[in-house]
C-alpha positions in Angstrom: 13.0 -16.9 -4.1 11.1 -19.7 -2.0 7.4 -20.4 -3.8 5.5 -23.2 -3.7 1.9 -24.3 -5.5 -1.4 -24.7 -3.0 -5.0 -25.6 -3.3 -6.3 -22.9 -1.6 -10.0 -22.7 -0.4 -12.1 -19.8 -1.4 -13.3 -18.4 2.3 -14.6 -14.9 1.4 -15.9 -13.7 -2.0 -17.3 -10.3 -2.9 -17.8 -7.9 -5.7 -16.6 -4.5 -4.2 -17.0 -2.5 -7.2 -18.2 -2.4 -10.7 -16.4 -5.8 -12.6 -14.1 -6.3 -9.5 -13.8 -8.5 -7.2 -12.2 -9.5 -3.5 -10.8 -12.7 -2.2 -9.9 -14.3 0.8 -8.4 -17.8 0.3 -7.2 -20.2 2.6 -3.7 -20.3 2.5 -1.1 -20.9 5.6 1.9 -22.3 4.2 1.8 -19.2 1.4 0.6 -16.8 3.5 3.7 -17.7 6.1 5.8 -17.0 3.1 4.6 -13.9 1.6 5.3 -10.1 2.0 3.7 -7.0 0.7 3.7 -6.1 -2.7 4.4 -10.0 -3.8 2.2 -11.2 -6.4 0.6 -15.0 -7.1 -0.1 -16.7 -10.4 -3.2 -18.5 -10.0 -4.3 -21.1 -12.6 -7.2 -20.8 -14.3 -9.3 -23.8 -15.9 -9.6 -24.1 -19.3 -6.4 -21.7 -19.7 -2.8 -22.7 -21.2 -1.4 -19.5 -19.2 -1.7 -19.0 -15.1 -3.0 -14.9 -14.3 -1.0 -12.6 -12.6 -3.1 -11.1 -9.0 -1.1 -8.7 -6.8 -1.6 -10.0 -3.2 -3.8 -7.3 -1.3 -3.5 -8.7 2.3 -1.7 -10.8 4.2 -3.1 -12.9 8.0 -0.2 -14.7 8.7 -1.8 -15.7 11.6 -4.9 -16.5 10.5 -3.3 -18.2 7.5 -4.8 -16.1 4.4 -4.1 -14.3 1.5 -6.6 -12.0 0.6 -6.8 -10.8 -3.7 -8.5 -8.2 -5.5 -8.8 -7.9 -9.4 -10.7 -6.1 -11.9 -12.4 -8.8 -14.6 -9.9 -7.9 -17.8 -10.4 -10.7 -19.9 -11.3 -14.2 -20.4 -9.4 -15.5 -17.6 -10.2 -12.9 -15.2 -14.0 -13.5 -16.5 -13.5 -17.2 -15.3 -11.6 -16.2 -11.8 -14.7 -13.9 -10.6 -17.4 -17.1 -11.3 -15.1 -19.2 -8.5 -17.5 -19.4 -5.4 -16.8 -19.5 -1.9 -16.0 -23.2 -0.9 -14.3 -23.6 -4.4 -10.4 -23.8 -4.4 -7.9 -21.9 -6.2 -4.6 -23.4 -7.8 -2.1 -20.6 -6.6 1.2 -20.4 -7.0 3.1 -18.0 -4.6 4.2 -15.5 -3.4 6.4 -14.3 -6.4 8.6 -11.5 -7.2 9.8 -8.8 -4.6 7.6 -7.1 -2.5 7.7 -3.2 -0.9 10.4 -2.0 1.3 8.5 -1.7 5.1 9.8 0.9 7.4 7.1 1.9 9.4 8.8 3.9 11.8 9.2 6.4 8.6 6.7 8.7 7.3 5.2 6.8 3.8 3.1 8.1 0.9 1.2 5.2 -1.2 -0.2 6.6 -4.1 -2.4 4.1 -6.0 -4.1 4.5 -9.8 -7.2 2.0 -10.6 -6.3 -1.5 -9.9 -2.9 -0.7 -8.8 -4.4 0.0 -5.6 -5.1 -3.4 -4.0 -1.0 -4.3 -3.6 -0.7 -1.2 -1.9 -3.0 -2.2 1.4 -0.2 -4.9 2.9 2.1 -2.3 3.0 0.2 0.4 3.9 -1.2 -1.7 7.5 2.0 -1.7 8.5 2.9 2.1 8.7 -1.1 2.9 10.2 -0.9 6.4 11.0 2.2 7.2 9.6 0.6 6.5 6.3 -1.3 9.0 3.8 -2.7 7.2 1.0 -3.8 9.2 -2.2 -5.7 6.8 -4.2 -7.4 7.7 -8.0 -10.2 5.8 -9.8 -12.0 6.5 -13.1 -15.4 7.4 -10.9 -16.9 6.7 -7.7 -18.2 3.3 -9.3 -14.8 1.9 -8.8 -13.7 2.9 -6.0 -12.5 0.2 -3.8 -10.4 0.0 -0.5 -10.9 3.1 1.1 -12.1 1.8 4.3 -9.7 -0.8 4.7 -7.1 2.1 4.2 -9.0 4.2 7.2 -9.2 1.1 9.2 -5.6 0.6 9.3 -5.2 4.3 10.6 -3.9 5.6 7.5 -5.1 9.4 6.2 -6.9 8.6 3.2 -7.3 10.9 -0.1 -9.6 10.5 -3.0 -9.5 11.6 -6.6 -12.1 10.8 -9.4 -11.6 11.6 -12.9 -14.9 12.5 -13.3 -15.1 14.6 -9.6 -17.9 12.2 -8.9 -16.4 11.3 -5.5 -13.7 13.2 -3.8 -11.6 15.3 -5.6 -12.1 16.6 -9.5 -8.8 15.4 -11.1 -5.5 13.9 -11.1 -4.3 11.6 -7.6 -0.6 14.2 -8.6 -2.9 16.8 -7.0 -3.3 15.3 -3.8 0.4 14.9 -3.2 2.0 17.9 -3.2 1.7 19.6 -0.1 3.2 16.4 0.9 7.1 15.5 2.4 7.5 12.1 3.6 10.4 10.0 3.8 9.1 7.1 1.1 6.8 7.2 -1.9 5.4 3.1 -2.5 3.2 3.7 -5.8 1.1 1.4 -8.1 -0.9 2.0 -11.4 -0.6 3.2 -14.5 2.0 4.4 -16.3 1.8 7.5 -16.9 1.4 8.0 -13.1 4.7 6.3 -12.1 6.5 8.6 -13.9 4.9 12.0 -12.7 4.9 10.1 -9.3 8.5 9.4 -10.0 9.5 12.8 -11.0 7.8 14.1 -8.2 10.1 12.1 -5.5 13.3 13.0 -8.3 12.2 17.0 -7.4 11.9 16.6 -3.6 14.9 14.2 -3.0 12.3 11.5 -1.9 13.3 7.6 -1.5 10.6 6.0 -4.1 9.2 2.8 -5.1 7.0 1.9 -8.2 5.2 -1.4 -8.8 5.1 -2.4 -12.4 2.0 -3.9 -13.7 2.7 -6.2 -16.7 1.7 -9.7 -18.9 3.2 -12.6 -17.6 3.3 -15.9 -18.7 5.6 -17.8 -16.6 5.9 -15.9 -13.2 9.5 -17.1 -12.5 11.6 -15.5 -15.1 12.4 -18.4 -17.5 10.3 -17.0 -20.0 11.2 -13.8 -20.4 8.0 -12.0 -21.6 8.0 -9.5 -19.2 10.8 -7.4 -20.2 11.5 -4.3 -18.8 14.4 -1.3 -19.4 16.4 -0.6 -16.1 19.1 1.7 -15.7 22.3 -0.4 -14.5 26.2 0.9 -13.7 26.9 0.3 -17.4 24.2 1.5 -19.1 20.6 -0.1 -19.3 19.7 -3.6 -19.6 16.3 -5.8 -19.6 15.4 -7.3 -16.7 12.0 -8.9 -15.8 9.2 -7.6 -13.7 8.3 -11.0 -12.2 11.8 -11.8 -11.0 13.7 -8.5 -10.9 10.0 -6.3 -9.5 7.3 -6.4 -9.2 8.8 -3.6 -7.2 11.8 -1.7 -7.9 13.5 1.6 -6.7 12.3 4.0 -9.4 15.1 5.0 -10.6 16.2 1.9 -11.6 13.4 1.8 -13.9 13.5 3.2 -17.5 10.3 5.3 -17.6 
């Protein structure tokens, strides 16, 4: 795994949606480095414990690595009042990122924040992309344009049916055959996202979403169950995923 720490400059800043927030940081050497689905831990003043932030975007050639996080906590709280001109302390890219095939037929299906790590891959395939996306209401949506933009067919789905449609992102899926699932989000989603592949003999990958402390797998508090030859066995989401094959994971 080759990472490195930067002082990268804050270039673009934006609140897209309600309590989230977008950023575009100056970052060549990292962004030379990274692929989709990678994630950076980015120190935050004031805090023993660097945060976890998915990588949205990558320019390698304009140098750039572009973030997007929902404010969680304390030091998410702190990350959103950096202002453009400031620097961040990253260090990056971590973990393993999506498998990119674009010449295949992929389905990203995103839940909430889980959406941002999707968008790196997603550019790639353009319009051999559908991307089913769910928020809690229209107030959060986020990304949908960028989506568009990169050719992909774009599909909605609000909890509330305030913006697109009335229900669960499963429902926008299943007139749907292509040859790779990539998926972020919650939980509960992966594994009906999951099953769904299971059911229609479909390659799948999941993105885990979990509380890190060290990024690099030394200290081992982000356990997770995967299924191995001999049985399970813990592995950890910032070394062994973010991204695994889905059925490796124990869901």
């Amino acid at each position: 795994m080759k990472y490195d720490v930067k002082l990268c400059e804050i270039l673009r800043r934006a609140e897209i949606a309600e309590n989230t927030f977008d950023f575009t940081v100056r970052a060549p050497e990292l962004a030379a480095a990274a692929a989709p689905g990678q994630f950076a831990h980015i120190y935050v003043p004031g805090k023993t414990l660097r945060r976890p932030i998915s990588i949205c975007d990558i320019d390698k050639d304009a140098g750039t690595l572009r973030f997007v996080f929902q404010v969680r906590g304390g030091g998410t709280a702190e990350l959103a009042k950096f202002k453009v001109g400031d620097a961040f302390d990253i260090l990056a890219p971590l973990g393993h990122g999506f498998t990119v095939e674009p010449e295949k037929k992929a389905l990203f299906v995103g839940g909430g924040i889980g959406v941002p790590p999707l968008l790196g891959a997603a550019k790639h395939y353009g319009e051999n992309a559908t991307v089913a996306i769910g928020f809690r209401s229209r107030d959060f949506v986020i990304l949908e344009d960028d989506f568009k933009a990169a050719g992909c067919e774009v599909r909605v789905a609000t909890d509330d049916g305030s913006y697109g449609h009335h229900g669960l992102v499963l429902d926008l899926i299943r007139d749907l055959r292509p040859d790779v699932i990539h998926a972020c989000g919650p939980m509960v989603m992966l594994r009906a996202i999951a099953q769904f592949a299971k059911e229609n003999n479909i390659c799948c990958e999941i993105s885990l979403e979990e509380r890190m402390a060290c990024g690099i797998g030394a200290c081992l508090g982000c356990a997770v169950e995967l299924n191995g030859e001999d049985g399970t066995y813990m592995g950890h989401v910032c070394k062994d995923g973010p991204v695994f094959a889905a059925e490796r994971v124990v869901l």
